[in-house]
ROGUPA-808789 format. One record per residue: residue number from 1; residue in three letters; y, x, z of N, C-alpha, C in turn. Coordinates in pm, 1 decimal, always signed. Layout:
N
 num residu      n_y      n_x      n_z     ca_y     ca_x     ca_z      c_y      c_x      c_z
 NUM    ALA        Y        X        Z        Y        X        Z        Y        X        Z
...
end
This chain:
85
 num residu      n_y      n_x      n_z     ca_y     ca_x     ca_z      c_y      c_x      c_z
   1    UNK  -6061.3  +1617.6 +13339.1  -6054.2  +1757.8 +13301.9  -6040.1  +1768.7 +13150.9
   2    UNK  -5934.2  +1887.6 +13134.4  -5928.8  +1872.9 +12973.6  -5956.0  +2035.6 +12980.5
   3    UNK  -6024.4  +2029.8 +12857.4  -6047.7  +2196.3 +12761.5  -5991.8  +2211.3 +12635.7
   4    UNK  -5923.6  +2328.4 +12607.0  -5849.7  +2367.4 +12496.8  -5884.5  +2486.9 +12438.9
   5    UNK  -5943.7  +2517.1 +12348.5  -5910.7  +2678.9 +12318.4  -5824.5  +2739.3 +12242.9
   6    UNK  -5693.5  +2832.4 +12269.9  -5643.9  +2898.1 +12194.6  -5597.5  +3015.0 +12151.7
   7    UNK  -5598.7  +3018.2 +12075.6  -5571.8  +3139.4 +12004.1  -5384.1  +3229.3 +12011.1
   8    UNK  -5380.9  +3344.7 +12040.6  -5282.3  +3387.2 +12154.8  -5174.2  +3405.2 +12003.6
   9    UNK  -5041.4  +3412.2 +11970.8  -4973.5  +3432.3 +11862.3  -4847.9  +3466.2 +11924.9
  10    UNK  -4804.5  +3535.6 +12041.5  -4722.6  +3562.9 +12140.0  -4689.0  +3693.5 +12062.5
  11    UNK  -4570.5  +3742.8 +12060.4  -4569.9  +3883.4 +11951.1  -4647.8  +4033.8 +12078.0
  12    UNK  -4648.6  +3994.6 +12175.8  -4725.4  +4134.4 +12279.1  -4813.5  +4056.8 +12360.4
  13    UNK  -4856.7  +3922.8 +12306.5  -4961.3  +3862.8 +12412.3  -4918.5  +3823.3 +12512.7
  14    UNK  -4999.8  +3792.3 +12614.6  -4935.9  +3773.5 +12789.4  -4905.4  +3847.9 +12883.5
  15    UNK  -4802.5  +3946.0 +12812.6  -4759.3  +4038.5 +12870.8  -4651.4  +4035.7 +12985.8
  16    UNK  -4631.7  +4104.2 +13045.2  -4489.7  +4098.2 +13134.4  -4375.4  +3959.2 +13119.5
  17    UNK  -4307.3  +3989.4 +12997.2  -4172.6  +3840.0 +13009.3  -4275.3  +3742.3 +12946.0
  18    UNK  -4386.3  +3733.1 +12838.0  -4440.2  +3601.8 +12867.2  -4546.4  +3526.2 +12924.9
  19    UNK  -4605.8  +3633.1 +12995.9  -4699.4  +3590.7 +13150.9  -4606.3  +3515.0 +13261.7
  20    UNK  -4467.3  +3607.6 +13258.5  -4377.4  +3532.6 +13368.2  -4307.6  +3408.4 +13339.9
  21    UNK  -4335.1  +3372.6 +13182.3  -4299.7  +3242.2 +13144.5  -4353.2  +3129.0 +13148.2
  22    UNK  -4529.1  +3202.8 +13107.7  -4630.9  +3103.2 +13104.8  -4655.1  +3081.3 +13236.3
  23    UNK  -4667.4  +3149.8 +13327.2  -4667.9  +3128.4 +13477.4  -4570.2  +2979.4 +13516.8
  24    UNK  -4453.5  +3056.5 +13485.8  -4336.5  +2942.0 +13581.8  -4395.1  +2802.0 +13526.1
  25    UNK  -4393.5  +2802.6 +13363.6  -4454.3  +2652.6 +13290.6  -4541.8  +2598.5 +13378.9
  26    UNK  -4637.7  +2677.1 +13391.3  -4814.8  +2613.7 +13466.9  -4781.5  +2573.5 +13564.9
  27    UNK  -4689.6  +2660.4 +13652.0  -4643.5  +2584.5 +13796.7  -4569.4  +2475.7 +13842.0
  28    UNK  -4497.4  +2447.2 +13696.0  -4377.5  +2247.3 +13677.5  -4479.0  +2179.6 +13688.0
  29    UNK  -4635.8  +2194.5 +13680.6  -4705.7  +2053.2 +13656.3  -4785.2  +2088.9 +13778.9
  30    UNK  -4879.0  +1941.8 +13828.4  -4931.4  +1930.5 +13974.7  -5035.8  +1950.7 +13950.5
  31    UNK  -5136.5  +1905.1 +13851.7  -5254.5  +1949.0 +13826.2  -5308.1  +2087.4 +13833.4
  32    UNK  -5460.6  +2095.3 +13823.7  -5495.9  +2299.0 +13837.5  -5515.9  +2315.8 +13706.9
  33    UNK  -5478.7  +2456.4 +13709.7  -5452.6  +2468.5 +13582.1  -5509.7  +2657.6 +13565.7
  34    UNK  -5619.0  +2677.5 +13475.5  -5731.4  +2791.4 +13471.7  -5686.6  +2806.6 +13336.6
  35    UNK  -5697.5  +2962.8 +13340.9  -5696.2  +3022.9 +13219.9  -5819.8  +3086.6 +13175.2
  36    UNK  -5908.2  +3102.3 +13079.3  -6016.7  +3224.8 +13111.2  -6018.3  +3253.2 +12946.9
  37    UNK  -6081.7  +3416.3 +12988.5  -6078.5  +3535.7 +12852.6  -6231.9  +3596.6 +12914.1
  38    UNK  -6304.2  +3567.8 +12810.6  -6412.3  +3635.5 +12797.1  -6512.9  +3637.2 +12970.7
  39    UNK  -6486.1  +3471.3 +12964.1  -6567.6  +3432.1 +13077.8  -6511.5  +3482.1 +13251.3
  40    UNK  -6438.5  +3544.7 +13242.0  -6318.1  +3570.1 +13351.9  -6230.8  +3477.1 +13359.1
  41    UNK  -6178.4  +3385.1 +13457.6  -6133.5  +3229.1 +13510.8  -6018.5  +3299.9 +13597.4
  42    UNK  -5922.6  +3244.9 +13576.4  -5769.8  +3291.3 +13695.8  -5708.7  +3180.6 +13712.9
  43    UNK  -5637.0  +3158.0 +13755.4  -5515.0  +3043.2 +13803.4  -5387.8  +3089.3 +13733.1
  44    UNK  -5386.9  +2959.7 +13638.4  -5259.7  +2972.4 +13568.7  -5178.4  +3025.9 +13624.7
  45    UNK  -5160.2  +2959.0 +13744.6  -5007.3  +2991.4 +13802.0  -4972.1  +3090.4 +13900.0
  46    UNK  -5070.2  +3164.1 +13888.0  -5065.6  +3322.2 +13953.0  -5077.0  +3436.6 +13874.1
  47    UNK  -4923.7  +3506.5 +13891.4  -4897.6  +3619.6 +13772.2  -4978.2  +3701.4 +13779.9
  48    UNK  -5024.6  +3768.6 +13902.4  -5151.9  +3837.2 +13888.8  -5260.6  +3843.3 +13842.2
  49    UNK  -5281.1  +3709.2 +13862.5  -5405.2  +3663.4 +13832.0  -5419.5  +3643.4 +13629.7
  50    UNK  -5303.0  +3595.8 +13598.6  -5309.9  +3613.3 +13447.3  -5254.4  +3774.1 +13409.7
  51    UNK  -5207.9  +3849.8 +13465.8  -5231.1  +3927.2 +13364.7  -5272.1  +4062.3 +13430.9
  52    UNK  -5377.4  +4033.9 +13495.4  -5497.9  +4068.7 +13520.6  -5570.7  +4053.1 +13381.1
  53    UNK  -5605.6  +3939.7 +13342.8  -5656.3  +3910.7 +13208.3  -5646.3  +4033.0 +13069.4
  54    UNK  -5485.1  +4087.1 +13043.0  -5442.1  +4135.5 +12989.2  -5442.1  +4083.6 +12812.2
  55    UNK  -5438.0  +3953.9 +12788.1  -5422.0  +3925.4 +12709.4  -5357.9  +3924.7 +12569.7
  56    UNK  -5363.5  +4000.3 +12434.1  -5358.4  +4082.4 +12341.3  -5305.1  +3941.6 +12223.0
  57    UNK  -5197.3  +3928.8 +12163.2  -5220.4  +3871.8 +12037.3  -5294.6  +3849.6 +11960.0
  58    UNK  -5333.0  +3766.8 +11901.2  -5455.1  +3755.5 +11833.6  -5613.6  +3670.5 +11918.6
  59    UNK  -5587.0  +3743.4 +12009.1  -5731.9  +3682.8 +12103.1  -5753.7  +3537.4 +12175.1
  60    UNK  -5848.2  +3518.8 +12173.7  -5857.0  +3337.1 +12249.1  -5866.8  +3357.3 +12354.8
  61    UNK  -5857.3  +3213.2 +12392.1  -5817.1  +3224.5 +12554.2  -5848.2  +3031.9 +12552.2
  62    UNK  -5909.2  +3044.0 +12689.6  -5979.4  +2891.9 +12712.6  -5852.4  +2842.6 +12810.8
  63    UNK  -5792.9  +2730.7 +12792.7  -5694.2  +2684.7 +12903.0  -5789.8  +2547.5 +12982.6
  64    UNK  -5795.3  +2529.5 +13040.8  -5892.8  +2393.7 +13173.7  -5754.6  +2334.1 +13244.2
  65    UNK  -5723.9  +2226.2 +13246.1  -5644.6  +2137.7 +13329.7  -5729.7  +2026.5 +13414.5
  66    UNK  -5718.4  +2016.5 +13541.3  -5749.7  +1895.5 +13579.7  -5627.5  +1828.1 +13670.1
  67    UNK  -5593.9  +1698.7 +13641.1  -5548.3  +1640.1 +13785.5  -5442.9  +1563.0 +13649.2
  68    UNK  -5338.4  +1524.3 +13784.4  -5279.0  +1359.0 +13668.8  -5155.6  +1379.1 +13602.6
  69    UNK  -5181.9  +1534.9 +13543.5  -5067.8  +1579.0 +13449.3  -5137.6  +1638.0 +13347.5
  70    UNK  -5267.4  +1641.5 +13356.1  -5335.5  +1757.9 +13290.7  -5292.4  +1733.3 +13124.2
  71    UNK  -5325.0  +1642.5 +13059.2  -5290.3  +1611.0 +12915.8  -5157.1  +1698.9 +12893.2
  72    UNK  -5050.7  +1655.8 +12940.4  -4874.0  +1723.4 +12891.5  -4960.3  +1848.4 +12950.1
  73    UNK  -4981.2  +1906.3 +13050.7  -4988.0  +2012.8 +13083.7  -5069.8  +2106.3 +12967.9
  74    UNK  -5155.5  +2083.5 +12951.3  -5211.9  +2150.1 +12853.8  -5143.2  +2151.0 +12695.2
  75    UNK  -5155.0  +2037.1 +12660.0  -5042.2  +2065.8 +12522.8  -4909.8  +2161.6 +12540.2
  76    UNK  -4840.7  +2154.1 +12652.6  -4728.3  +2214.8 +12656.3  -4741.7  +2360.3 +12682.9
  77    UNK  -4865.1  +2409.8 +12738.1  -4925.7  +2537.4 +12733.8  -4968.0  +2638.2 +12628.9
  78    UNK  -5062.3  +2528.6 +12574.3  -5134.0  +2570.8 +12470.8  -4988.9  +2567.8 +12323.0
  79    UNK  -4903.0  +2532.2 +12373.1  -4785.4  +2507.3 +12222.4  -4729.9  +2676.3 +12223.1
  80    UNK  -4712.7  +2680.0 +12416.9  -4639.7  +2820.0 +12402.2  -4739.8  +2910.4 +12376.0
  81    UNK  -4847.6  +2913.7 +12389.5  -4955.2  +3019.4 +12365.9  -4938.3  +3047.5 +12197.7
  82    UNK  -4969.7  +2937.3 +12148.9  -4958.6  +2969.7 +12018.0  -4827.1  +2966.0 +11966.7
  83    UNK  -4743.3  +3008.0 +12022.3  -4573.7  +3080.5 +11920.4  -4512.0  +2982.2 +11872.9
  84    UNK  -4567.3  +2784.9 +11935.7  -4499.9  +2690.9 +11854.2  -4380.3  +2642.7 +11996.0
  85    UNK  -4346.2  +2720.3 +12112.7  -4255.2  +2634.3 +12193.2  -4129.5  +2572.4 +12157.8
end
């Protein structure tokens, strides 16, 4: 299991086109893959379920990977979270 925390630099957050981006990403890898904001936990790879969250620029956000992708999976997450994809 890996833990990351980051900090959101998305120009509208995880909004609509990049919830549906960060979604499709989370879902290329096999491992589970949790997002959580302020102690609320979702499944990456359910659009509902993240932006449910409603996640704001600026704000942190905990990413959790487990399983035998988790490492790429998380770096490659956490790159688009923070505005470096």
């Amino acid at each position: 299991m890996v833990e990351k925390r980051v900090v959101i630099h998305l120009q509208y957050g995880l909004q609509a086109r990049y919830a549906t981006e960060f979604v499709r990403i989370a879902s290329s890898f096999n491992c589970d893959i949790n997002l959580i904001k302020n102690e609320k936990s979702v499944a990456a790879k359910s659009i509902m379920g993240v932006m449910s969250l409603a996640v704001r620029k600026g704000e942190e956000v905990i990413l959790i990977t487990e399983g035998n992708d988790e490492q790429i999976a998380i770096e490659t997450l956490a790159s688009f979270l923070s505005g470096k994809e």
